[in-house]
MDAnalysis code that builds the backbone (N, CA, C; Angstrom):
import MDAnalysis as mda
import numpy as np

u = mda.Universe.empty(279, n_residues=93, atom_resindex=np.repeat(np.arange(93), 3), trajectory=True)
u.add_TopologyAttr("name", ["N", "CA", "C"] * 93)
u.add_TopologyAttr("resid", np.arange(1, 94))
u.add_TopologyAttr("resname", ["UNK", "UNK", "UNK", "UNK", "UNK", "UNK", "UNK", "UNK", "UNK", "UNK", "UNK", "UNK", "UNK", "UNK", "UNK", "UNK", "UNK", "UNK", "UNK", "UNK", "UNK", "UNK", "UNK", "UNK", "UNK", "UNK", "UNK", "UNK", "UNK", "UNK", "UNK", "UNK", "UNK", "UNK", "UNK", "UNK", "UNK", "UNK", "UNK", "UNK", "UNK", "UNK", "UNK", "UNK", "UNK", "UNK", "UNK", "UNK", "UNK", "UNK", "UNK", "UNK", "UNK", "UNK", "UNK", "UNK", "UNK", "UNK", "UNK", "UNK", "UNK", "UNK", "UNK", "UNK", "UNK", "UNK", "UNK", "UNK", "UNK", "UNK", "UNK", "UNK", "UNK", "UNK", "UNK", "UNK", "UNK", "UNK", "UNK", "UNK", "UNK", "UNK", "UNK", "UNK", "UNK", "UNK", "UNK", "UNK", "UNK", "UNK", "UNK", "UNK", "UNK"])
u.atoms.positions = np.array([
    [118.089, 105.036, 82.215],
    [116.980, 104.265, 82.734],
    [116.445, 103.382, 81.599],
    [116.119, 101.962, 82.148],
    [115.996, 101.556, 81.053],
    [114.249, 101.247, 80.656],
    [113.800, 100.419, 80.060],
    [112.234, 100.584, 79.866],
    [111.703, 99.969, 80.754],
    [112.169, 98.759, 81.021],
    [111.752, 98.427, 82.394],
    [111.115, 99.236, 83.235],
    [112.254, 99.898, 83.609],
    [112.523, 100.841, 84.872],
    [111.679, 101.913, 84.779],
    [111.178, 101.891, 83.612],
    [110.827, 103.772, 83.264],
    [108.913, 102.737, 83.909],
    [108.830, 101.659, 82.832],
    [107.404, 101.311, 83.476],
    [106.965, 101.050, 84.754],
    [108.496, 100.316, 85.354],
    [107.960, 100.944, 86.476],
    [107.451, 101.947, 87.122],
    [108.190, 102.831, 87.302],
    [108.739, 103.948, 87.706],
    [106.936, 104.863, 87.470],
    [106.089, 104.355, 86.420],
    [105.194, 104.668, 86.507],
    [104.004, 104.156, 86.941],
    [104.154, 102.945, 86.652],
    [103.335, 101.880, 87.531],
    [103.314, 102.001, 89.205],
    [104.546, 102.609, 89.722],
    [104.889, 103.267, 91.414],
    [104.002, 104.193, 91.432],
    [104.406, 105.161, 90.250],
    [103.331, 106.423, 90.616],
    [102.028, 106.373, 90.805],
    [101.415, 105.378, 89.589],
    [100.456, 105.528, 89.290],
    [99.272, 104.837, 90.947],
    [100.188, 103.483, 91.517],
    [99.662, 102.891, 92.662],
    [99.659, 104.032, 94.052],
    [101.089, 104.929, 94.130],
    [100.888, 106.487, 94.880],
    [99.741, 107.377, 94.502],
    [99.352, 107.390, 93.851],
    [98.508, 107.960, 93.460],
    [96.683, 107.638, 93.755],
    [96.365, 106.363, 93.651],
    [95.648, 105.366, 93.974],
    [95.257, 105.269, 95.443],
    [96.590, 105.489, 96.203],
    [96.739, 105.152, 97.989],
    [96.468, 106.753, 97.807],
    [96.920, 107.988, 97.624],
    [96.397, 109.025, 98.174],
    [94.720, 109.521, 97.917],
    [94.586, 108.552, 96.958],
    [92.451, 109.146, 96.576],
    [92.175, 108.654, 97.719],
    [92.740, 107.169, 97.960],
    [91.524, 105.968, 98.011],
    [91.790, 106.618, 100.096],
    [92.700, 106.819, 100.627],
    [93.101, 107.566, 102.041],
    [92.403, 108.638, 102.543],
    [92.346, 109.654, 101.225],
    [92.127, 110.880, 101.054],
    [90.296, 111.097, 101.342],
    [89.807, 110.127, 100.343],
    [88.380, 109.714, 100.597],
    [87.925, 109.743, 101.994],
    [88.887, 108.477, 102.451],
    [88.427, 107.873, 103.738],
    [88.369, 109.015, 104.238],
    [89.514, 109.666, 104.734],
    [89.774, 110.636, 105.823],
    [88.445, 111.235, 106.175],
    [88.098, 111.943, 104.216],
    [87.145, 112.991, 104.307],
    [85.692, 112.214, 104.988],
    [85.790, 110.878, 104.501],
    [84.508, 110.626, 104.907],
    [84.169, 110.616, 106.493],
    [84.940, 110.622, 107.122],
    [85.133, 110.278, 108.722],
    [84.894, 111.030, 109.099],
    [85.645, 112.743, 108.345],
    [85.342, 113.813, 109.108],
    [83.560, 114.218, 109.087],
    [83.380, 113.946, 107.708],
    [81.583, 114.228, 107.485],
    [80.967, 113.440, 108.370],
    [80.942, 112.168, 108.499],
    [80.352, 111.469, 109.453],
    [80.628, 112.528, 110.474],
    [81.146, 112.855, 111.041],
    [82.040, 113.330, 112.616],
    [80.996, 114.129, 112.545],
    [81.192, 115.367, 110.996],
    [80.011, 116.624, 111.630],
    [79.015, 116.360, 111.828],
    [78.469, 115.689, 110.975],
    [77.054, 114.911, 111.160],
    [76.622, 114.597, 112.094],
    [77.309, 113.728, 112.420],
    [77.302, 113.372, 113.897],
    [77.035, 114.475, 115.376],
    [77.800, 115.583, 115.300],
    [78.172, 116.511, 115.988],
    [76.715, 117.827, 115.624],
    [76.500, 117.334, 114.643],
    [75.255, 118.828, 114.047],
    [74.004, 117.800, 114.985],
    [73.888, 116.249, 114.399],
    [72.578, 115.337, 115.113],
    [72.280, 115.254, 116.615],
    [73.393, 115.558, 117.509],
    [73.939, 115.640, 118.816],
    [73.283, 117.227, 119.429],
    [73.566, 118.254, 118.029],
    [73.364, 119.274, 118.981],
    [71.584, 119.644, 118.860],
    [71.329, 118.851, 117.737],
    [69.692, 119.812, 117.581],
    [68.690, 118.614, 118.464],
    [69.356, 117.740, 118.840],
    [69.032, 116.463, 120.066],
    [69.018, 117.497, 121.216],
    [69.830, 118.486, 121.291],
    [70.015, 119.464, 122.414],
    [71.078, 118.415, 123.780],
    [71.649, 117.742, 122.811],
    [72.953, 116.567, 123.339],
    [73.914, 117.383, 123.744],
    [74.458, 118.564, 122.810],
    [76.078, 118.706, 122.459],
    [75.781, 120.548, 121.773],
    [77.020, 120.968, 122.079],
    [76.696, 122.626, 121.726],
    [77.043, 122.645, 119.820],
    [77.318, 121.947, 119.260],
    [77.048, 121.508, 118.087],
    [78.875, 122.194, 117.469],
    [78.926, 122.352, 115.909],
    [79.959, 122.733, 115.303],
    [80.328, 123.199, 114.100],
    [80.832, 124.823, 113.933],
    [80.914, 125.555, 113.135],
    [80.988, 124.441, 111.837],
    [80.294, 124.008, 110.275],
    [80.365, 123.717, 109.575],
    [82.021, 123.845, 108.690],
    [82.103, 124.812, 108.135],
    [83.594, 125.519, 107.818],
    [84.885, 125.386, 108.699],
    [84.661, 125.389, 109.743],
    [85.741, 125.059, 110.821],
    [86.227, 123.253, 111.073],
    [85.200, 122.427, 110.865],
    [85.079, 120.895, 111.232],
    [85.384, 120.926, 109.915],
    [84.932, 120.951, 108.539],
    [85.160, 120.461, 107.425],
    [86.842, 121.328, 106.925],
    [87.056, 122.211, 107.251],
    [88.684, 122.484, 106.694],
    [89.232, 121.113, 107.864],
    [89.528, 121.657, 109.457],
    [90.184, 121.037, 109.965],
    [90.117, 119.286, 108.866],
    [89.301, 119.142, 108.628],
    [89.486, 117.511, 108.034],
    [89.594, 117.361, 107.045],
    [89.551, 118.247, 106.277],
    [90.508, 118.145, 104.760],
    [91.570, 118.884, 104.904],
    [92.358, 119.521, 105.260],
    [94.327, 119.609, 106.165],
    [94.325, 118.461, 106.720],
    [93.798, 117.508, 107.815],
    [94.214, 116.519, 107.806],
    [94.082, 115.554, 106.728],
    [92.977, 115.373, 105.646],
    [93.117, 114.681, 105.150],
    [94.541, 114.037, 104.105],
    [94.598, 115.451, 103.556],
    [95.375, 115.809, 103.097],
    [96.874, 115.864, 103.336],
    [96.903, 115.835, 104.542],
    [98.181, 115.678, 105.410],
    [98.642, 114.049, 105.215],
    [97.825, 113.256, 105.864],
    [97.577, 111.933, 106.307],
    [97.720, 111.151, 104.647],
    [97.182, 110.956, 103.635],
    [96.851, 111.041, 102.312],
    [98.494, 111.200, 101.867],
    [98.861, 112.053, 102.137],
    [100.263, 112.721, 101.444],
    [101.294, 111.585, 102.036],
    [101.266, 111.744, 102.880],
    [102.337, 111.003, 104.043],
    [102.014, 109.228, 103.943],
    [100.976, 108.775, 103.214],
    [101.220, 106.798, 102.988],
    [101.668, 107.129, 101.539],
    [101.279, 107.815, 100.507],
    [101.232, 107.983, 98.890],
    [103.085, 108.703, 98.944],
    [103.616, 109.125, 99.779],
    [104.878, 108.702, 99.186],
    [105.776, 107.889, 99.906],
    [104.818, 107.323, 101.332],
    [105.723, 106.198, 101.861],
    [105.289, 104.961, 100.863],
    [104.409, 104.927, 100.014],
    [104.661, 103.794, 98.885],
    [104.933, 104.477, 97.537],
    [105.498, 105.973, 97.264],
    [106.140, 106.390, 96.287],
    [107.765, 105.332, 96.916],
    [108.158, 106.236, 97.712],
    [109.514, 105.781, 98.660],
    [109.567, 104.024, 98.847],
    [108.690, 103.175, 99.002],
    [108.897, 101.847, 98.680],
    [109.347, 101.585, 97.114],
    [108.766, 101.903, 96.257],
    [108.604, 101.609, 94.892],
    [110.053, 102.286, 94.144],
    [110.903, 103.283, 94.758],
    [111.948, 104.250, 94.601],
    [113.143, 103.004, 95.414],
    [113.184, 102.573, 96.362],
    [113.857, 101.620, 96.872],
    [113.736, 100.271, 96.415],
    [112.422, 99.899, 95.755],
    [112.457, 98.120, 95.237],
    [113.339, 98.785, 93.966],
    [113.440, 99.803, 93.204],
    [113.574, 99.935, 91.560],
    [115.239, 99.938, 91.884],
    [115.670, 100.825, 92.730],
    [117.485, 100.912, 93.281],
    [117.766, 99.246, 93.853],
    [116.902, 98.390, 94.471],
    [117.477, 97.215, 94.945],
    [117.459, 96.289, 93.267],
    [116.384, 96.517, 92.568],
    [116.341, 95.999, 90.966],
    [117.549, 95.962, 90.516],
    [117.961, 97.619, 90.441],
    [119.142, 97.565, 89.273],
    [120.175, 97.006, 90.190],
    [120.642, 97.380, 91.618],
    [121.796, 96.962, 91.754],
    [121.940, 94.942, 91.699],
    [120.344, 94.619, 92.050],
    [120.663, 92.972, 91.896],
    [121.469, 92.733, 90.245],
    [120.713, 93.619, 89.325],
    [120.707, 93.540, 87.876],
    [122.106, 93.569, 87.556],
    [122.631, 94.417, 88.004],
    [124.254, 94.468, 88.212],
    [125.414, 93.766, 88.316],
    [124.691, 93.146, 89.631],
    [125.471, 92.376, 90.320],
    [125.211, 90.729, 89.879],
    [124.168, 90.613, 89.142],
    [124.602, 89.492, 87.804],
    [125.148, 89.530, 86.799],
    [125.179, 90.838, 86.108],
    [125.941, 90.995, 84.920],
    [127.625, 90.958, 84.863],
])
């Protein structure tokens, strides 16, 4: 591998890495809104309301799920531009 490749190769990670906070955040924040939402609903006497611990795991497993699954579909982009690199690199030399 050459240095190029290696900076890449971390510069990929480092942007995977970036997409799983910046996802990961979101997710969580949606779910808090959600309980929030769902706790404001029930003491309105709206809605039978929702176990705290139960709403906040379920949405960090998804977050986490969801988070995982774009951070290595742009690991897996960045793994395929670096293999289309060398073989162009190649195929000039």
């Amino acid at each position: 591998m050459t240095r190029i490749e290696k900076r890449l190769l971390i510069l990929w990670f480092a942007l995977a890495f970036v997409v799983w906070n910046g996802v990961y955040d979101m997710r969580m924040h949606d779910t808090v809104r959600g309980y929030l939402l769902d706790t404001a609903l029930a003491q309105a006497g709206l809605g039978a309301g929702v176990d705290m611990r139960t709403a906040l795991h379920r949405g960090q497993v998804d977050a986490i799920a969801f988070s995982t699954a774009w951070a290595l579909g742009v690991f897996l982009a960045g793994i395929v531009t670096m293999r289309t690199y060398r073989h162009v690199r190649r195929t000039d030399a």
